[in-house]
N, C-alpha and C positions, 0 to 999 in steps of 0.2 A: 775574617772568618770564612772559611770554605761553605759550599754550598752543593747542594744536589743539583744532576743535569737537566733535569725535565720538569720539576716545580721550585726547583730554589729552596729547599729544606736546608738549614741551618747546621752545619755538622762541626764536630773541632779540628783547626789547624793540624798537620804533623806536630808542631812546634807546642799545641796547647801541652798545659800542665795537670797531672794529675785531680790536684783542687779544682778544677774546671770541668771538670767529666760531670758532675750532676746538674749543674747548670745547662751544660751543654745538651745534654737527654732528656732534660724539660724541655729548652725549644725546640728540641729534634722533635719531641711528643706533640708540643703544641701545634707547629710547621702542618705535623701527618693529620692531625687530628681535623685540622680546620679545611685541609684537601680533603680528605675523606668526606665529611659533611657538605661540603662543595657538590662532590661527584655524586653524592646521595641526597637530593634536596626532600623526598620524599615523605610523606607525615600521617596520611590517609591511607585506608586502603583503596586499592585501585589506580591508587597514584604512577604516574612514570615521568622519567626523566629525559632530557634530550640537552644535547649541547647547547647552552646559552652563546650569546658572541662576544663573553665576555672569557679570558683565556682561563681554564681550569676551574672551571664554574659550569652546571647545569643547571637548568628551571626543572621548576616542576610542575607538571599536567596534571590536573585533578582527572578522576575519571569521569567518564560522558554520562548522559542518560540511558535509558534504555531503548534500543532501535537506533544511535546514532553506530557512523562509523569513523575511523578515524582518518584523514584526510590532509592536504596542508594548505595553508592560507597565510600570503606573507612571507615564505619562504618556512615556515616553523609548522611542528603538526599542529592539529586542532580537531575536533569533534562537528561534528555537523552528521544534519541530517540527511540521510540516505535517496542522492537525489532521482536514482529511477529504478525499477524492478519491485516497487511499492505498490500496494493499492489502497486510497485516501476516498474516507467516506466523505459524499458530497452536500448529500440527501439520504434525508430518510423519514419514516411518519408511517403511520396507520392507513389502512384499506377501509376507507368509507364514504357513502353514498354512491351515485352510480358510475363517477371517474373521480380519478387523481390523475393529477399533472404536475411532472417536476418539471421547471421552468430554471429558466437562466443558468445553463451548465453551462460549466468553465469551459473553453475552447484550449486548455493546456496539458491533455492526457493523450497518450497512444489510442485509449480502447474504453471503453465503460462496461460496468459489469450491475446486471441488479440482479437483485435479490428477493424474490418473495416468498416468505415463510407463513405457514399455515392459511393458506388463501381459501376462505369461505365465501359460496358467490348466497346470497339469500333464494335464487331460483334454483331449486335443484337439478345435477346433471349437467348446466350451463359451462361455458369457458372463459377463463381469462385472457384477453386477448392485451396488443399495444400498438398505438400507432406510433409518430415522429411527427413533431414541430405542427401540433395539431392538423395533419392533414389528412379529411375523410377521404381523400378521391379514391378513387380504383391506380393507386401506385403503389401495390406490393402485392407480393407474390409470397406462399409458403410451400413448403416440401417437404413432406415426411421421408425421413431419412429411409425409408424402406418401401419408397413411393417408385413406379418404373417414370412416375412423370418428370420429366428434370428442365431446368431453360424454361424455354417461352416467356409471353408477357404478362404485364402486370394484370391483375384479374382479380384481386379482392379490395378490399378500404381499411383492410387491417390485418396483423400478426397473431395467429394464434400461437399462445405460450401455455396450454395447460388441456386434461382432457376430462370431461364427463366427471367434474369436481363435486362430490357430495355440500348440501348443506348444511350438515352439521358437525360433522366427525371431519378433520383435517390436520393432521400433524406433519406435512408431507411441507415439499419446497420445489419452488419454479429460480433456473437460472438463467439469465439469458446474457449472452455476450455480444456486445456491438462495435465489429473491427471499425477502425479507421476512421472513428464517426464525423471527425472535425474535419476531415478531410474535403476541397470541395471540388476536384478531377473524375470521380466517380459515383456510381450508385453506392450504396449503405446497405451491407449485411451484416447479416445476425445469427446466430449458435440458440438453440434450445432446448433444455433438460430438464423435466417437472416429471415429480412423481406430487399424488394426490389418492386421499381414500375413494373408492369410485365409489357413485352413487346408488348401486343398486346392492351391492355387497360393500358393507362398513367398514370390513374387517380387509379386505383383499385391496392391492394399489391399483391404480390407474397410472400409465408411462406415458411419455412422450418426447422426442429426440425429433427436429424439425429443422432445417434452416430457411429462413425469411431474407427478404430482399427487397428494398425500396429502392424505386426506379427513379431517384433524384441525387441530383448530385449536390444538393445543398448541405450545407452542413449540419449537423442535429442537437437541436437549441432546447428541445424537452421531449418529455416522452408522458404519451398517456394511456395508464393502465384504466383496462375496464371489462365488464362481462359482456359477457351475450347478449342476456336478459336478463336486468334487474341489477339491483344495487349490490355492494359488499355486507358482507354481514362480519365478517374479521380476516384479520390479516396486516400483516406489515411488511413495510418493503426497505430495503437498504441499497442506494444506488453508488460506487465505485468507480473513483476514475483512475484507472490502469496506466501504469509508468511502461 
């Protein structure tokens, strides 16, 4: 019996006989049918297919979740998680009493990013400030972005990240970004951007755009937020570690 070039499909002789033609158009059907289903193993939506290593046969790939991408593993694709250009929460919780300390950050990000949202200090007018790796001494230094002061040495025991924060009314958010934090060939700087309702007018914001600077090259194993004067009265924070 003849056969086709490229899957071996069943076809008739020159030679075959009339009476043999329906027979023959069944396997011919069967032959296509079962290629076909081969080359399309698909069942789901989302599904795709890729050359299996078996000849004239494809697998089929369910689809991923959501946030993976598709990548290969084994020499075949596969779904996985999106290993860098992410930011994975690490930490996070509530602003109260007169410091939080997030402890034990992972030493396997580019960068960290936190977040506090609606920061109520109990003192009115008071500011949010942060250190690193608990340390009071006079090793950091801040700069308002619109400051003529720039450089020089370290001169304060802490980071200011917020400005003249009312205590009652706050719908407002502090961001601060911390390059290179794991790093330990340099000192450790910081980005900051907080707006807050100011304290003397409820209604109108309080700004602040600053960069900070710790004169240690250690690397940065926790961070602690705290006011001026006096305790938290609300607020939450979300800390990010940056791919």
């Amino acid at each position: 019996m003849a056969t086709t070039t490229n899957y071996g499909w069943t076809t008739p002789d020159d030679t075959a006989l009339v009476k043999d033609g329906a027979s023959a158009i069944r396997s011919l059907g069967s032959s296509v049918d079962t290629t076909v289903k081969n080359l399309n193993p698909e069942t789901t939506l989302g599904d795709i297919s890729y050359r299996s290593s078996t000849s004239n046969t494809n697998t089929r790939l369910a689809i991923g979740t959501t946030g993976q991408v598709l990548t290969v593993s084994g020499g075949v694709p596969a779904w996985a998680t999106a290993a860098s250009g992410g930011m994975t929460s690490i930490a996070s919780g509530n602003l109260s009493g007169s410091e939080v300390s997030i402890t034990s950050i992972s030493q396997s990000y580019n960068d960290l990013l936190l977040v506090i949202r609606n920061y109520e200090p109990a003192t009115d007018g008071t500011n949010a400030f942060i250190r690193f790796n608990s340390d009071a001494t006079t090793n950091y230094r801040t700069v308002e972005s619109f400051s003529s002061s720039v450089g020089g040495t370290p001169n304060d025991e802490r980071i200011g990240v917020s400005y003249d924060a009312d205590n009652a009314v706050n719908d407002g958010v502090i961001v601060v970004r911390i390059w290179d934090y794991a790093n330990t060939s340099h000192n450790k700087h910081c980005t900051t951007w907080a707006i807050n309702n100011n304290n003397t007018t409820t209604t109108s914001l309080s700004f602040r755009n600053n960069m900070g600077a710790y004169y240690k090259n250690d690397a940065i194993t926790s961070i602690q937020i705290f006011n001026g004067t006096g305790n938290f009265s609300a607020g939450t924070y979300v800390l990010y570690g940056v791919k």
